[in-house]
C-alpha positions in Angstrom: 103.3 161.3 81.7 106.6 161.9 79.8 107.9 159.6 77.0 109.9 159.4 74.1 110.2 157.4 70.9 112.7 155.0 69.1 111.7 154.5 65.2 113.1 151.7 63.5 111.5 152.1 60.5 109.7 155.1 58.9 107.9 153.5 55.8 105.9 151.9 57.1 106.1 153.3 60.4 107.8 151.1 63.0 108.5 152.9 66.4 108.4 152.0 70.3 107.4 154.6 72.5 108.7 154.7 76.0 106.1 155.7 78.5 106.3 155.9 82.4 104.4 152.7 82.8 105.4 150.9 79.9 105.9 151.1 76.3 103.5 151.2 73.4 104.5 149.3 69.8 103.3 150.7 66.7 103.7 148.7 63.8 102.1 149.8 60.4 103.0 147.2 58.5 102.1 144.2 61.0 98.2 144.9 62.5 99.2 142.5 65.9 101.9 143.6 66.6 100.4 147.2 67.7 100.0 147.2 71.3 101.0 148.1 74.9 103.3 145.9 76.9 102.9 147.1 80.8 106.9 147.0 82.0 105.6 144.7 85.0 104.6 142.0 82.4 108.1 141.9 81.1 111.4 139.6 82.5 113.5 140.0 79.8 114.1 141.1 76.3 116.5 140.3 73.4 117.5 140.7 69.8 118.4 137.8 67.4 119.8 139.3 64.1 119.0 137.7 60.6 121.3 134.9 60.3 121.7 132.0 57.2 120.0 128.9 57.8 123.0 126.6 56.9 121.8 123.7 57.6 118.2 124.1 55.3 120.4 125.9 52.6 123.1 122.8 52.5 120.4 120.5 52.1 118.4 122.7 49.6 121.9 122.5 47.5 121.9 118.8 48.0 118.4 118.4 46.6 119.0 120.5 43.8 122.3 118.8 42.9 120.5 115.5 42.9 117.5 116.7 40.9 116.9 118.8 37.5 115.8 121.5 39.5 118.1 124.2 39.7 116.5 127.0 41.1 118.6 127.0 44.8 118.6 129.6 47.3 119.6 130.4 50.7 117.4 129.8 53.6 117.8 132.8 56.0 116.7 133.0 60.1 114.4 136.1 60.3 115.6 138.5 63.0 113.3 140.0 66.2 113.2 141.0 69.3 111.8 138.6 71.8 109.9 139.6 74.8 109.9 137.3 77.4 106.3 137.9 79.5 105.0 136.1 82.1 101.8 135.2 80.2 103.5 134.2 77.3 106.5 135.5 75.0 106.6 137.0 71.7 108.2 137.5 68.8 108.5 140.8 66.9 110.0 140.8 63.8 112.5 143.6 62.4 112.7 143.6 58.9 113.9 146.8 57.0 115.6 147.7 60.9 119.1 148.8 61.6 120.6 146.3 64.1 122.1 149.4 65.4 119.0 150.6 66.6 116.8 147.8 67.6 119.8 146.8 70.3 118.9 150.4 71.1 115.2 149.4 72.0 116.5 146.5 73.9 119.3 147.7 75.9 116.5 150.6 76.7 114.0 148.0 77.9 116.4 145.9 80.1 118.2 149.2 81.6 114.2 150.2 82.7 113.6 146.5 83.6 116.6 146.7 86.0 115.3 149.6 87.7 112.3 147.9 89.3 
C-alpha cells in the first residue's frame, strides 16, 4: 500500500494522506474532521477561498452608523474544501492554510477521481 502526504498546516497538524484506496484526513485541531474518505464515495471536490461578506459588512456599517454603537467590523466567508459524496457532502475548513497548497489537495483529488 503506497501513499504520500500533503500538510497544510503543521501546528496543529493538518495533513491529507493519499492512499491507494482513498485518502485519510487528520486534523488536530478539529476532532470530526479526522477520518477516511474511500475515493469511490467521492464525485467531486473544490476549494472556496476566504472571501468578505459584503453584503453583512455594509449592513453592519449601516447599523452602526444609525446607532451609538461603534464597534464595526467586517464579516468574512470562511474558506474549505468541499467534498461532494454520495451520502452527503462536507465541509472542511482551512484556516491557517496556504491557498497554494490546499488547491494542491484538490487538484490531487480530482486528477485520482478522473482516473476511475
Amino acid at each position: 500500500m503506497s501513499s504520500d502526504k500533503i500538510v497544510l498546516r503543521l501546528k496543529p497538524l493538518f495533513e491529507f494522506e493519499f492512499l491507494d484506496n482513498g485518502i485519510r484526513i487528520t486534523d488536530d485541531s478539529e476532532s470530526n474532521t479526522n477520518q477516511f474518505i474511500d475515493f469511490e464515495e467521492i464525485q467531486e471536490v473544490s476549494y472556496a477561498p476566504k472571501s468578505l461578506n459584503w453584503w453583512l459588512s455594509f449592513l453592519n456599517i449601516l447599523l452602526i452608523f444609525f446607532s451609538t454603537h461603534n464597534d464595526y467590523g467586517l464579516y468574512n466567508n470562511k474558506g474549505g474544501i468541499r467534498i461532494s459524496r454520495k451520502s452527503k457532502d462536507i465541509i472542511i475548513l482551512t484556516k491557517n492554510c496556504k491557498d497554494s497548497d490546499v488547491i494542491k489537495v484538490c487538484e490531487r483529488i480530482n486528477a485520482r477521481l478522473k482516473k476511475n
